[in-house]
C-alpha positions, 0 to 999 in steps of 0.5 A: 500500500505504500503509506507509511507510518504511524508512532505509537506506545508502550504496554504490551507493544513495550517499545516507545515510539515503533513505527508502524508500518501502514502496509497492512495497518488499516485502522479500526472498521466496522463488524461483518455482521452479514458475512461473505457468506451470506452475501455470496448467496444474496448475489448467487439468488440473483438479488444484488446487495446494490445499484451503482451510481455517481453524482457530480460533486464540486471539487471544493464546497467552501472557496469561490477560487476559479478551481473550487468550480472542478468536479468530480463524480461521487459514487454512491450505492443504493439499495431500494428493496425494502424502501417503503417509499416517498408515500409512507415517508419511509426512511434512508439509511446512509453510509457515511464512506470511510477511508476505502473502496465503498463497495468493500465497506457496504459488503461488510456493513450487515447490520444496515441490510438487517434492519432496513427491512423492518423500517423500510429503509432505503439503504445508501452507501456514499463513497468518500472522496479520493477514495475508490472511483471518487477520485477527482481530477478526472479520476486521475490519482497522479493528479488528485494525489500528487502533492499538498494542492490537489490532496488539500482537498481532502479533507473531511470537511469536504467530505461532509459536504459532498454527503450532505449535497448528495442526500439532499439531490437524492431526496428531492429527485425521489420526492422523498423531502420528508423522509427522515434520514439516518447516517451510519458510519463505522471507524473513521466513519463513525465519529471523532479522532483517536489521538496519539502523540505526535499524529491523530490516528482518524479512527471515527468521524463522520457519521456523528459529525454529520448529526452535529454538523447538518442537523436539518439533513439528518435526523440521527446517527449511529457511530460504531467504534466511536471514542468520542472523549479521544481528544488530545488532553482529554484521555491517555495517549495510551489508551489504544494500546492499552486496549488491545493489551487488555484484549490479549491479557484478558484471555485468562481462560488460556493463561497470562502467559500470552501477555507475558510472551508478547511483551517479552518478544520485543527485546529478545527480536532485537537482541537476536538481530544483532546477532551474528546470522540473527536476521536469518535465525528469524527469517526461518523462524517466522517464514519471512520471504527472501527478499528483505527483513529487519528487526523494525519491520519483522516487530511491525508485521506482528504488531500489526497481526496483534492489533487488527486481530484485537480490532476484528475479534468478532465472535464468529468467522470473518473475512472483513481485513483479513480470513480469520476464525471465531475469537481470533485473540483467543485462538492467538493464545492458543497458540502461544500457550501450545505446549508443542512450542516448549521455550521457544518464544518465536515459534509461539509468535510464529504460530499466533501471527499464522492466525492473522496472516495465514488461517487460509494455509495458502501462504509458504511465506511472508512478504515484509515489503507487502505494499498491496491496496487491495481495498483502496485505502491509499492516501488514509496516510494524508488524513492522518498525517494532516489533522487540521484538515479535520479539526475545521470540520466545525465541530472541534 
């Protein structure tokens, strides 16, 4: 994916200050409460999850220079199955598009799809823009994203506009102007800022934001993984990390080992690094491909295993960021307390990150230079590194 990094803290990741590598590290998403596998069989029973369609958005809602005038096209999904229509006022569900491909976010938002039925919902997936096919200048990204004038667009006060323009297009082309709305959002969709030091990790924005900001456009919102107190000088700068350690400290059921190994890990990979032969000593013992290791990368391909396992421990099978079976933490456990692996730290490692990266078993080694985007989730790093394109979303 090729986006860089991000700083983070101790506790069971006991070193200060890790980069970590943002190859795989996707923040925080919403749960695939309706699974692939009941997708698979919506679309093989002939009835597609979605329409799909654009709408022409201005390239800047707020300025009145020659190219705030630009457009782009905004796609956006909608589903009309269970709409009760503009009649009965029935209302719009709407997905407020976070930091990926829309159709990736819609395929695993399932609690939209189950309740739109009991309310008559119309459902509306809005991609964000300079995300998937909402990529402006002429859906160019080496234009849109080659440098701080054309990514100074992206922002999510921007962002916000285009779904409250869009909303507002579509209800009065549907002669549904009384039909209420309801904005939904998971991760950076959902709310506000997860702050570390140093960097804003956008973890839950927009849905919530959007209540606050256009009140006349929504009539609720429902933020999923929204911490909403997660402002600088508001909550510990420590308090991600130290939810995902209480996620693999809490599976007592194993043992308290598993913490212990994890935060032991850290030192011994360096220490055995600096080794003679100490690259290759860990290169076999976590099947690292040929082509490049180092002790910094190796530590933020298992941080990165950790983190999205905790993030994504749903308690049934998902294929959400990544093929992984019911309570994933728990299962990582399981692993590092497998008696088979007597002392040996890194085979215990080995076999909790073979949950994340290889439940499939495809896998005959591990690419630490992985750079791939499968779900389109190239410039998150911008948002990231550039929070006061967030803090004028006029709410903060």
């Amino acid at each position: 994916m090729g986006i860089g990094s991000i700083i983070v803290w101790c506790t069971l990741f006991s070193l200060c200050y890790v980069p970590i590598s943002l190859a795989k590290f996707t923040s925080k998403f919403p749960s695939s409460i309706i699974g692939p596998e009941k997708i698979t069989k919506i679309s093989s029973q002939n009835q597609p999850l979605y329409e799909t369609k654009y709408f022409t958005q201005i390239l800047d809602h707020f300025n009145y220079n020659p190219q705030s005038y630009q457009t782009f096209q905004n796609r956006y999904l909608i589903n009309d199955k269970y709409w009760g229509g503009a009649a009965k006022n029935s209302p719009i569900f709407v997905y407020t598009g976070n930091e990926g491909d829309i159709e990736w976010f819609a395929q695993n938002t399932g609690f939209m799809f189950e309740t739109a039925p009991h309310f008559e919902a119309l459902l509306v997936f809005i991609e964000h823009r300079f995300y998937g096919k909402s990529i402006p200048y002429g859906g160019d990204t080496s234009i849109a994203y080659e440098n701080a004038s054309t990514l100074g667009y992206l922002s999510s006060t921007q962002a916000l506009a285009d779904y409250a323009t869009l909303i507002i297009d579509l209800k009065k082309n549907l002669s549904a102007t009384d039909s209420p709305v309801v904005v939904f959002g998971g991760s950076y969709g959902g709310s506000t800022f997860f702050l570390f030091p140093l960097f804003a990790l956008l973890l839950a924005v927009l849905a919530a934001w959007f209540r606050l900001k256009y009140p006349h456009v929504a009539m609720g919102a429902l933020a999923s993984s929204a911490p909403i107190l997660n402002f600088e000088n508001i909550t510990s700068s420590y308090s991600f990390n130290n939810i995902i350690t209480q996620d693999f400290r809490a599976n007592k059921s194993e043992s308290e080992n598993c913490y212990k190994v994890i935060k032991g890990s850290w030192q011994q990979i360096e220490d055995t690094a600096e080794q003679p032969n100490g690259l290759e000593l860990l290169r076999n013992s976590f099947k690292i491909c040929k082509n490049y290791i180092s002790a910094s990368s190796l530590e933020n391909w298992l941080q990165t295993a950790f983190f999205f396992t905790a993030m994504t421990d749903y308690p049934t099978p998902s294929n959400f960021v990544q093929p992984l079976p019911a309570y994933p933490v728990k299962e990582m456990c399981k692993a590092i307390d497998n008696p088979s692996s007597g002392n040996d730290t890194f085979a215990k490692l080995y076999g909790a990150a073979n949950i994340y990266y290889n439940y499939t078993g495809n896998e005959t080694c591990f690419d630490l230079l992985d750079n791939s985007d499968p779900h389109g989730m190239g410039e998150w790093t911008w948002q990231v590194r550039n929070p006061s394109l967030h803090y004028n979303a006029g709410i903060l």
